[in-house]
N, CA and C atoms of all chains as a GROMACS GRO file, in nm:
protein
  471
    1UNK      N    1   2.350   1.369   0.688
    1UNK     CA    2   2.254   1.271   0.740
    1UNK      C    3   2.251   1.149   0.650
    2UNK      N    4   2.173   1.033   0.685
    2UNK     CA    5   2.170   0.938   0.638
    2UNK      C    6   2.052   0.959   0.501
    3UNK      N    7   2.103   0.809   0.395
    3UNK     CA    8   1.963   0.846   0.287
    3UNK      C    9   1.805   0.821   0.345
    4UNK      N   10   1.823   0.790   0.479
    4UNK     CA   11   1.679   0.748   0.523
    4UNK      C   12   1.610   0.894   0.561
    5UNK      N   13   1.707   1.018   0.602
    5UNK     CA   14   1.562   1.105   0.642
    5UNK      C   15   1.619   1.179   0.530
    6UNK      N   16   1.664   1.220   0.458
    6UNK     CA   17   1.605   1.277   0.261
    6UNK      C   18   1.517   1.229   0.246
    7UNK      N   19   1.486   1.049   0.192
    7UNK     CA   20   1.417   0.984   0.184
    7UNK      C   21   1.296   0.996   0.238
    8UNK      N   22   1.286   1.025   0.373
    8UNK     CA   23   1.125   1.034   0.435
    8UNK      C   24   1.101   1.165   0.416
    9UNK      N   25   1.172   1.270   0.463
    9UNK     CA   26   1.175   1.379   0.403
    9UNK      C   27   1.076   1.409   0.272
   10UNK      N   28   1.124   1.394   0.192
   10UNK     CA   29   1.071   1.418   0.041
   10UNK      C   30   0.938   1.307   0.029
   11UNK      N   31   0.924   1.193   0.101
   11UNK     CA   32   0.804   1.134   0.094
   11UNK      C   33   0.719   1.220   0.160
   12UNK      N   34   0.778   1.246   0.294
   12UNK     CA   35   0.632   1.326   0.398
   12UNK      C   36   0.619   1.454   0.333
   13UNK      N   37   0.662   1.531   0.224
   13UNK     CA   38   0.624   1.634   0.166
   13UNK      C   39   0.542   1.595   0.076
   14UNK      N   40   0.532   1.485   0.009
   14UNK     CA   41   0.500   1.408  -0.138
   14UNK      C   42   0.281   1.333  -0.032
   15UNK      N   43   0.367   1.282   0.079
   15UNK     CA   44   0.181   1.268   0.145
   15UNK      C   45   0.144   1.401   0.170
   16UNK      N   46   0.180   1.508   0.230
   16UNK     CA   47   0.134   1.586   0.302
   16UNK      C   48   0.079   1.701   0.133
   17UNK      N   49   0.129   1.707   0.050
   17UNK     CA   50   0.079   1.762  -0.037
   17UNK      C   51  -0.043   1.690  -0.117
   18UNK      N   52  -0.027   1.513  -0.109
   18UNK     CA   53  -0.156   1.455  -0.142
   18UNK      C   54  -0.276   1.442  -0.069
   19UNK      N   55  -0.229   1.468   0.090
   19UNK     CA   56  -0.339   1.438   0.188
   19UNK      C   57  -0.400   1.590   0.221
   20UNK      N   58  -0.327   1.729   0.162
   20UNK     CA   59  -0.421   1.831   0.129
   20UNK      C   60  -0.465   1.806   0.010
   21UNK      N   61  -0.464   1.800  -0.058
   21UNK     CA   62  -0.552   1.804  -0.185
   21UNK      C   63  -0.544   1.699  -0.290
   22UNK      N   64  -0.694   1.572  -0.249
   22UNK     CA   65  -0.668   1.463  -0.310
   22UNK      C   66  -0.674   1.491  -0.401
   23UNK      N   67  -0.703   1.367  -0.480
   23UNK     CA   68  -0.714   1.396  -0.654
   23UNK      C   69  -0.857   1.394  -0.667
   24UNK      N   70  -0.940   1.229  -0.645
   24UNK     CA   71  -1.086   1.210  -0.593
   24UNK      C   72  -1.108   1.327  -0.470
   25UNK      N   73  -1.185   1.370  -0.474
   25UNK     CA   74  -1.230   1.476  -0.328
   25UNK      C   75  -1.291   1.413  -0.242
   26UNK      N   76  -1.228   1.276  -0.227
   26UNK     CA   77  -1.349   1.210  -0.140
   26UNK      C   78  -1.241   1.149   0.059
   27UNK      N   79  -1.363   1.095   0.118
   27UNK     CA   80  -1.259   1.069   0.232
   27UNK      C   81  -1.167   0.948   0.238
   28UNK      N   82  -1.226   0.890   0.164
   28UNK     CA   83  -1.101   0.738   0.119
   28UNK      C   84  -0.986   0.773   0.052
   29UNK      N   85  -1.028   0.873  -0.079
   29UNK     CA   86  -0.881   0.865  -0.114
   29UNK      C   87  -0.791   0.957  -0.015
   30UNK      N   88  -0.854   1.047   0.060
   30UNK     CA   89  -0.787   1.168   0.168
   30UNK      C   90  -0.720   1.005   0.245
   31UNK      N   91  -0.770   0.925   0.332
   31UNK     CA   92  -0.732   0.867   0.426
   31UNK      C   93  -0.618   0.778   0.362
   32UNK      N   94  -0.620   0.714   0.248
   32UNK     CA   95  -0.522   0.662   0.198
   32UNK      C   96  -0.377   0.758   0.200
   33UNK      N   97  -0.395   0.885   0.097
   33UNK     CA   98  -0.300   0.955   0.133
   33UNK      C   99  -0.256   1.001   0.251
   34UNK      N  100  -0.324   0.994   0.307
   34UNK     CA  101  -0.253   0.957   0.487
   34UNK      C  102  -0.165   0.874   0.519
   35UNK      N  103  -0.169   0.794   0.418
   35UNK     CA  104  -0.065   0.661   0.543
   35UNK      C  105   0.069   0.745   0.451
   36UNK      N  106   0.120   0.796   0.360
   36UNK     CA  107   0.248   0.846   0.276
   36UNK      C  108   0.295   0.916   0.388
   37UNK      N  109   0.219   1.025   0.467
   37UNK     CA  110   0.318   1.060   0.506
   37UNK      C  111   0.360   1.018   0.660
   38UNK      N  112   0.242   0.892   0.703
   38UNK     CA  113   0.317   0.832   0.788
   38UNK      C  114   0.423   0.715   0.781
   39UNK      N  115   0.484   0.690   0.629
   39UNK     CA  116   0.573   0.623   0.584
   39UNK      C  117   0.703   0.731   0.587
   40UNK      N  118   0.679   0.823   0.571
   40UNK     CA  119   0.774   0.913   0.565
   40UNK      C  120   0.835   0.962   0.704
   41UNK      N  121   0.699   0.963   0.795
   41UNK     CA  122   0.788   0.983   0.924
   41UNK      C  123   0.853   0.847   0.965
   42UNK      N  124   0.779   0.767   0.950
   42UNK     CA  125   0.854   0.612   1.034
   42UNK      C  126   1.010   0.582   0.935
   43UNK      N  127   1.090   0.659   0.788
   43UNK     CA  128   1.212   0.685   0.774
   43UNK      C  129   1.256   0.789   0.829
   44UNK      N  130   1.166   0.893   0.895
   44UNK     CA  131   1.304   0.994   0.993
   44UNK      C  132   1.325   0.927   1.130
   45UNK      N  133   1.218   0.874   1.158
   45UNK     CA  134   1.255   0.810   1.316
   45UNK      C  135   1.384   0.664   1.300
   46UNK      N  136   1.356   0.622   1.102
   46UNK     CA  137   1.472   0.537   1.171
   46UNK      C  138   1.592   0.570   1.159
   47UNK      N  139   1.595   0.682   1.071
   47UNK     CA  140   1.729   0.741   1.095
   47UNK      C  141   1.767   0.815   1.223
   48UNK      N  142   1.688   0.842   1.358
   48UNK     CA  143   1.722   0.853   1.405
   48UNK      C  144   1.733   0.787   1.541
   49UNK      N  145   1.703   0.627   1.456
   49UNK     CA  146   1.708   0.501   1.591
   49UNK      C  147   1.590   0.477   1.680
   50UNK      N  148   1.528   0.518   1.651
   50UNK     CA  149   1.443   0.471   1.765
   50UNK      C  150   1.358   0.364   1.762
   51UNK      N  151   1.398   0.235   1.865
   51UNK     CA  152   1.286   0.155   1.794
   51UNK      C  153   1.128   0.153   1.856
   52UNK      N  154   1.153   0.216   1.968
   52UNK     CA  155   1.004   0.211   2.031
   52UNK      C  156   0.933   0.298   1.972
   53UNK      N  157   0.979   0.442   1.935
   53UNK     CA  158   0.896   0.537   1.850
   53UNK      C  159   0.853   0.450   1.725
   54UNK      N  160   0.910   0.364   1.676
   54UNK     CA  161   0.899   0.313   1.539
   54UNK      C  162   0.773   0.215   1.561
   55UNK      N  163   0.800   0.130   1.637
   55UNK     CA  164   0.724   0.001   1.703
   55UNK      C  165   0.548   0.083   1.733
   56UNK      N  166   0.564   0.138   1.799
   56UNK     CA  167   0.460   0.250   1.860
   56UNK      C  168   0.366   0.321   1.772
   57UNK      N  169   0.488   0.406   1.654
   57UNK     CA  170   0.375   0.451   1.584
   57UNK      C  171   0.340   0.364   1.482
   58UNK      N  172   0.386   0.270   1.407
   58UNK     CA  173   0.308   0.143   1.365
   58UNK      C  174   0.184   0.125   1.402
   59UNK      N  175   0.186   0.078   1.508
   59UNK     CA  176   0.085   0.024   1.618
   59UNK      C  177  -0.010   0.123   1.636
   60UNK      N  178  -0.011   0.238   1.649
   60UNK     CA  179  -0.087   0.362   1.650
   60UNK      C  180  -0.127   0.378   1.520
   61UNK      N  181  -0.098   0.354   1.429
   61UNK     CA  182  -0.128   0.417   1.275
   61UNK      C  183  -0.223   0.295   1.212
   62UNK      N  184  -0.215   0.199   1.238
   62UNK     CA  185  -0.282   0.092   1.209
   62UNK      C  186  -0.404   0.090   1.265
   63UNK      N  187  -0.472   0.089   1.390
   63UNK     CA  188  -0.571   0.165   1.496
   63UNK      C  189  -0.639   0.274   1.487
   64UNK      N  190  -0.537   0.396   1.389
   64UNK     CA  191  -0.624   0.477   1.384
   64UNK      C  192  -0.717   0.506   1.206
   65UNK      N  193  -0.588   0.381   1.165
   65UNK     CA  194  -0.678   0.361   1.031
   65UNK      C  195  -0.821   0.283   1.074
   66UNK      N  196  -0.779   0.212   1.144
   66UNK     CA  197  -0.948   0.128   1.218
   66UNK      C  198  -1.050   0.214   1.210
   67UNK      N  199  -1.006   0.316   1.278
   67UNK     CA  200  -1.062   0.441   1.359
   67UNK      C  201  -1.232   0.510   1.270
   68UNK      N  202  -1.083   0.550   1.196
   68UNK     CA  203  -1.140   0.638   1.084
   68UNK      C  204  -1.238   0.531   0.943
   69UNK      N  205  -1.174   0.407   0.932
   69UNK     CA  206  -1.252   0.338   0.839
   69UNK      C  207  -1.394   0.338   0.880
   70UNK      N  208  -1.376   0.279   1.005
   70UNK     CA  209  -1.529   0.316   1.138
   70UNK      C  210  -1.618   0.400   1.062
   71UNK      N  211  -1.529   0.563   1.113
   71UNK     CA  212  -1.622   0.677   1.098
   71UNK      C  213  -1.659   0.689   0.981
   72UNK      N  214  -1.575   0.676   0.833
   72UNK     CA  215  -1.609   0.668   0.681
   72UNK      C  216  -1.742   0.609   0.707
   73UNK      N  217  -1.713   0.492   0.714
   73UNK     CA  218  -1.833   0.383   0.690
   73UNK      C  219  -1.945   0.396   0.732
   74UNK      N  220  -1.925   0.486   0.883
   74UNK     CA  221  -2.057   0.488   0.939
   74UNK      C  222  -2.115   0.615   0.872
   75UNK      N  223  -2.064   0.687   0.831
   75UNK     CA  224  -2.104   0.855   0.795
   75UNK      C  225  -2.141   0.793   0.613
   76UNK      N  226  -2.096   0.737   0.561
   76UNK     CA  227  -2.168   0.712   0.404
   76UNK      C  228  -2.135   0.770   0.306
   77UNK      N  229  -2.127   0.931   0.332
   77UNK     CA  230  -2.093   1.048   0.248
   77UNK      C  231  -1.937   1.050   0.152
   78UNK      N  232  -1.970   1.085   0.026
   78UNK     CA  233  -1.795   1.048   0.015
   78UNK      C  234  -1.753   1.216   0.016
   79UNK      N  235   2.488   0.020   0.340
   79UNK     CA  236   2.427  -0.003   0.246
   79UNK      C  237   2.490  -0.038   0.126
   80UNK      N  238   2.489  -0.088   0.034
   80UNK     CA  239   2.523  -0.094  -0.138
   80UNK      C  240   2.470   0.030  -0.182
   81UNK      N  241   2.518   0.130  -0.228
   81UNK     CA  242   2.469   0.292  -0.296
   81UNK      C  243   2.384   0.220  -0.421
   82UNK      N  244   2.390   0.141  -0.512
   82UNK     CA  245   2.318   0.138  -0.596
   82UNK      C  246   2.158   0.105  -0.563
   83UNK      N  247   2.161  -0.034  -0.468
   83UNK     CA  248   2.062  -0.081  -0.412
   83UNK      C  249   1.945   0.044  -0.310
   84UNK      N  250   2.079   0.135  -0.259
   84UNK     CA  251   2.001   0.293  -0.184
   84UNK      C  252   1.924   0.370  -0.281
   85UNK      N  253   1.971   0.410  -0.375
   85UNK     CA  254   1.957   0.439  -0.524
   85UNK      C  255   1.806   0.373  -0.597
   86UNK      N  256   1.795   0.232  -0.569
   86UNK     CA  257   1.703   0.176  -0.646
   86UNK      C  258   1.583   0.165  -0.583
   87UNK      N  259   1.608   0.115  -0.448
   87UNK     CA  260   1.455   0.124  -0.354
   87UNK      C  261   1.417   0.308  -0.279
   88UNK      N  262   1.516   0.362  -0.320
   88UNK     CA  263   1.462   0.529  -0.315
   88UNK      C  264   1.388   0.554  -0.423
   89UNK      N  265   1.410   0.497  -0.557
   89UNK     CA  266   1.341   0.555  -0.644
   89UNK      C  267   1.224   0.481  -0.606
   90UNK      N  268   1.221   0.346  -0.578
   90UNK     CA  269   1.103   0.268  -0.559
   90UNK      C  270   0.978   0.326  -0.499
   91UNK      N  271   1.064   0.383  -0.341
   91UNK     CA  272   0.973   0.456  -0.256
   91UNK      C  273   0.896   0.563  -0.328
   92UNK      N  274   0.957   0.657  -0.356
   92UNK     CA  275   0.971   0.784  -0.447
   92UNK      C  276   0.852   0.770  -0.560
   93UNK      N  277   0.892   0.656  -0.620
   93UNK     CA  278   0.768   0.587  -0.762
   93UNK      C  279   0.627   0.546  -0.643
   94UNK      N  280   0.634   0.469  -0.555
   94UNK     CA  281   0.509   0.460  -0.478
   94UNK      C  282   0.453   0.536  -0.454
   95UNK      N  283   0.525   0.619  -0.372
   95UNK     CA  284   0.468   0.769  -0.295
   95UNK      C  285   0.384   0.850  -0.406
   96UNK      N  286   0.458   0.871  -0.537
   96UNK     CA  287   0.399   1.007  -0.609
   96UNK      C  288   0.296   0.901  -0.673
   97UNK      N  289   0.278   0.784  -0.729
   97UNK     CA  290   0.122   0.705  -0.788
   97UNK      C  291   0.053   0.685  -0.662
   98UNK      N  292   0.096   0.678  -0.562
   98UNK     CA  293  -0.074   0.684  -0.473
   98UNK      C  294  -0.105   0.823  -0.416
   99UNK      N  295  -0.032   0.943  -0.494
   99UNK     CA  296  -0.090   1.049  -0.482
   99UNK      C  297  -0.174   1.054  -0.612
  100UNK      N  298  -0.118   0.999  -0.732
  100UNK     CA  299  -0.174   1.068  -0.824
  100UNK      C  300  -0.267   1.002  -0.891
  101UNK      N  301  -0.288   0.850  -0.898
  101UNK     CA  302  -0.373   0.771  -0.945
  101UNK      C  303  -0.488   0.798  -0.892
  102UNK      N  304  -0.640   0.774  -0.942
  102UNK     CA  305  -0.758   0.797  -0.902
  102UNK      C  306  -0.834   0.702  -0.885
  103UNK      N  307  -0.804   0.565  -0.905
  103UNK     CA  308  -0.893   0.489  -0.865
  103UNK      C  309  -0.828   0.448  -0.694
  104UNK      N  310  -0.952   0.369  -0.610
  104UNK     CA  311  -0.894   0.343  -0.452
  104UNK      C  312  -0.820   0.223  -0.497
  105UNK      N  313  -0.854   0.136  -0.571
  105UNK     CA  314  -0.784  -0.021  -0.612
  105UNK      C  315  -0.627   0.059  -0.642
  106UNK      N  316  -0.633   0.096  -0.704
  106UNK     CA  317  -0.475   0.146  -0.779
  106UNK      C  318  -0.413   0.241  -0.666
  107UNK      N  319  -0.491   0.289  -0.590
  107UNK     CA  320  -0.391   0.367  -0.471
  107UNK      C  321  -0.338   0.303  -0.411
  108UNK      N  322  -0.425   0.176  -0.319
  108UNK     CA  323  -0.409   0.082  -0.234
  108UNK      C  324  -0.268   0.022  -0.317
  109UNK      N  325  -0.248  -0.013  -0.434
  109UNK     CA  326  -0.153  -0.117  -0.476
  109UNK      C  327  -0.007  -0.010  -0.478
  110UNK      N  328  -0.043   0.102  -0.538
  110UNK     CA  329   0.055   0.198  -0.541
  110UNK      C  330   0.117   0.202  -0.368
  111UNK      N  331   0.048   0.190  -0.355
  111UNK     CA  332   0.091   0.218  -0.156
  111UNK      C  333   0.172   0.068  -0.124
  112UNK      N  334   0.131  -0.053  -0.160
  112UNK     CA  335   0.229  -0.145  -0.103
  112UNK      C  336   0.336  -0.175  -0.174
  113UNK      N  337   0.372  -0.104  -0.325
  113UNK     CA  338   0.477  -0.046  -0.389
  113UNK      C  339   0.587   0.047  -0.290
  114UNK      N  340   0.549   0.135  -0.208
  114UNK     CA  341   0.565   0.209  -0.158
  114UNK      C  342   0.626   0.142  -0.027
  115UNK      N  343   0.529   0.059   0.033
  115UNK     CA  344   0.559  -0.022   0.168
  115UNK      C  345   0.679  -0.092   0.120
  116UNK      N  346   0.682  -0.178  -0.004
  116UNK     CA  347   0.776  -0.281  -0.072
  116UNK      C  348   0.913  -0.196  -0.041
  117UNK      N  349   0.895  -0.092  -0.042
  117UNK     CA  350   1.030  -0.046  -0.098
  117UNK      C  351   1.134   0.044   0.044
  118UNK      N  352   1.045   0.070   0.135
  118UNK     CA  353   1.074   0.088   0.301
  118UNK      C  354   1.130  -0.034   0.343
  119UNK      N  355   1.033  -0.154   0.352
  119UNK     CA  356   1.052  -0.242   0.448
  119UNK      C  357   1.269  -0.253   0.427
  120UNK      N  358   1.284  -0.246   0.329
  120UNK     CA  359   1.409  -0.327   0.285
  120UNK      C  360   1.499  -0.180   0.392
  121UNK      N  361   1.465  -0.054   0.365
  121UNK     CA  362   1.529  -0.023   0.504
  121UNK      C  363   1.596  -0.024   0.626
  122UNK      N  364   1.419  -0.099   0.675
  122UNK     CA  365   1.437  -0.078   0.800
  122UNK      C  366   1.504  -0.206   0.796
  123UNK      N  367   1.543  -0.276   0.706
  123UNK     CA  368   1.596  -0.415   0.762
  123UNK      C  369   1.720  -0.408   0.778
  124UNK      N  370   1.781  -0.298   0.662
  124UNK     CA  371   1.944  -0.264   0.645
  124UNK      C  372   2.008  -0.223   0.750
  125UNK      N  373   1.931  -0.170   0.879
  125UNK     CA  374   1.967  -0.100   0.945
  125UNK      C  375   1.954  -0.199   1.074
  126UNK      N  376   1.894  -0.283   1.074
  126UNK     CA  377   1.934  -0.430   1.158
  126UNK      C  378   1.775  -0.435   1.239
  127UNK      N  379   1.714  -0.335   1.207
  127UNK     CA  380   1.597  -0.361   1.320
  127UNK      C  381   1.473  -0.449   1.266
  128UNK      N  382   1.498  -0.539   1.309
  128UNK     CA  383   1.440  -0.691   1.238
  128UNK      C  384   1.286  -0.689   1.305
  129UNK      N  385   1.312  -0.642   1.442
  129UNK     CA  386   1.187  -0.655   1.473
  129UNK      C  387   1.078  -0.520   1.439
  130UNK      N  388   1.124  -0.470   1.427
  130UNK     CA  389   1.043  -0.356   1.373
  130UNK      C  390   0.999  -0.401   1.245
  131UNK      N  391   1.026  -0.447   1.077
  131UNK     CA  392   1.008  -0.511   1.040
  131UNK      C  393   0.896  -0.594   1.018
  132UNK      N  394   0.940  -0.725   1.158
  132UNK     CA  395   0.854  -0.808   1.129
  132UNK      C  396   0.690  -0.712   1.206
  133UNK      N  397   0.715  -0.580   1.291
  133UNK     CA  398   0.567  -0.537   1.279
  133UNK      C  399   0.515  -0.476   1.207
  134UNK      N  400   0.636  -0.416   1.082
  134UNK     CA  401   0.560  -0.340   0.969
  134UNK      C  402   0.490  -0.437   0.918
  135UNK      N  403   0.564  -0.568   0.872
  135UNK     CA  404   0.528  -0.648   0.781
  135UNK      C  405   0.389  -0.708   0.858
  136UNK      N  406   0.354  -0.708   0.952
  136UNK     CA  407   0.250  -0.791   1.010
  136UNK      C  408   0.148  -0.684   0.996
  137UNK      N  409   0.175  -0.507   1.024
  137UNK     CA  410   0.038  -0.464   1.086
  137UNK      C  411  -0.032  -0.379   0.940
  138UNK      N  412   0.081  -0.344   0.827
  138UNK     CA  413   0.080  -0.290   0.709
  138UNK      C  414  -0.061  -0.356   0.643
  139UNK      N  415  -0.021  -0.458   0.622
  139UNK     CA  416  -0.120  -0.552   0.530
  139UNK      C  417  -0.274  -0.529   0.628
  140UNK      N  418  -0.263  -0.522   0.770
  140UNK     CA  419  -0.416  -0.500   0.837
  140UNK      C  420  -0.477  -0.397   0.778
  141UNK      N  421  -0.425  -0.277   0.758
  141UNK     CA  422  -0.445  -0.141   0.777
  141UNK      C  423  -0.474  -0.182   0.603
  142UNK      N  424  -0.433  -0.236   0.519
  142UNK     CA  425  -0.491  -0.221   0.362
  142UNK      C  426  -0.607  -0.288   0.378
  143UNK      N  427  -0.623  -0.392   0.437
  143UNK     CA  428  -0.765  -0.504   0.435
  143UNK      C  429  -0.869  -0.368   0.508
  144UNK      N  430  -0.869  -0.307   0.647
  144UNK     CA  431  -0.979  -0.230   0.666
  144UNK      C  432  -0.990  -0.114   0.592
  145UNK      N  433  -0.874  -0.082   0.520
  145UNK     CA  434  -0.931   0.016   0.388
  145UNK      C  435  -1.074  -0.058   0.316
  146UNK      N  436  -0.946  -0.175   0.234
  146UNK     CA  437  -1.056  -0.249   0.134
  146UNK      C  438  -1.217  -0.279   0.187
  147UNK      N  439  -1.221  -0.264   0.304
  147UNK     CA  440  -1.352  -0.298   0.327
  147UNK      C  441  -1.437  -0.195   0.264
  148UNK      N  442  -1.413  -0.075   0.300
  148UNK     CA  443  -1.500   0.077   0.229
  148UNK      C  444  -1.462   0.074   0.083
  149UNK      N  445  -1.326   0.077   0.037
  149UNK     CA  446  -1.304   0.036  -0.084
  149UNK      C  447  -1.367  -0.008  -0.200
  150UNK      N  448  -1.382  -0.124  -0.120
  150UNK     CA  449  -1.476  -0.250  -0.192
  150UNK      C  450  -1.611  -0.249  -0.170
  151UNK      N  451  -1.688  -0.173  -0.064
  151UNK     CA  452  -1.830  -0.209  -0.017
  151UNK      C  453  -1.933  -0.122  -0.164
  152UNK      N  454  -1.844   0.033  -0.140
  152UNK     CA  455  -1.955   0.138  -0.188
  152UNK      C  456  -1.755   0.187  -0.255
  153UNK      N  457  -1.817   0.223  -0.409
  153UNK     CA  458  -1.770   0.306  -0.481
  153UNK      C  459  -1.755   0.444  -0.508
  154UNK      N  460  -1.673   0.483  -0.383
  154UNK     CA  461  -1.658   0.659  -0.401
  154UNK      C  462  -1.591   0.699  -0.493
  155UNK      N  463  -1.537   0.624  -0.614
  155UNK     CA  464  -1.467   0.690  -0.712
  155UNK      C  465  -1.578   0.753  -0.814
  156UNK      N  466  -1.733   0.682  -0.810
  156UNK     CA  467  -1.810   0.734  -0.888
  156UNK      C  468  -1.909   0.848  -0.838
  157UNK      N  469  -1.893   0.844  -0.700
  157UNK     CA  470  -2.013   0.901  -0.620
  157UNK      C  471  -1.949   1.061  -0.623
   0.00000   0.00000   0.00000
């Protein structure tokens, strides 16, 4: 395979192990470590071409950071 | 690709990814993370998809500003 899905590969293991268990226990730093391992998928999708999956989940991941900043903010609690 | 240049923005990614797992303040995650972005974008460019790209590069930077808003409002690093 190409160095792009090793590459996302080993990132989306590298979020998905930070976005279980932050360092802060709080929901900001959880939601931050969120976006790692959606950096990690958007290098397997481009290794495997796609640009609308790519385009798409951008566009989706950005929205649902909206989302959730929303709910943080409105809920207070860390 | 140039293997060295594959080589250098992997580690880049690689160096982003593991400091915005491991750093504890939100300021220093957030920066660790566009370390991280810095070092993708050049990717997806190698690979010709320009326009993809220009929407990382446009929607990336949104998604850090509505962090910073909670970020910046109320301090959950102390709470």
């Amino acid at each position: 395979m190409t160095p792009e899905f090793y590459l996302g590969l080993a990132v989306l293991v590298i979020g998905t192990l930070a976005a279980a268990r932050p360092r802060p226990h709080t929901y900001l730093s959880r939601m931050i470590s969120l976006e790692i391992p959606a950096w990690g998928l958007l290098l397997i999708m481009l290794a495997y071409d796609e640009t609308l999956a790519l385009l798409t989940f951008i566009a989706v991941t950005a929205i649902s950071t909206f989302v959730l900043v929303r709910v943080i903010e409105r809920r207070g609690e860390p | 690709m140039i293997e060295f240049l594959t080589a250098t923005l992997a580690a880049i990614v690689l160096a982003g990814a593991i400091a915005t797992a491991w750093v504890r303040d939100p300021f220093s995650k957030l920066i660790a993370l566009g370390v991280m972005i810095g070092g993708v974008i050049p990717f997806i460019v190698a690979r010709g998809y320009l326009d993809v790209a220009i929407a990382v590069s446009l929607i990336a930077p949104i998604a850090t500003i509505f962090v910073l808003l909670i970020a910046g409002r109320r301090d959950f690093y102390d709470a």
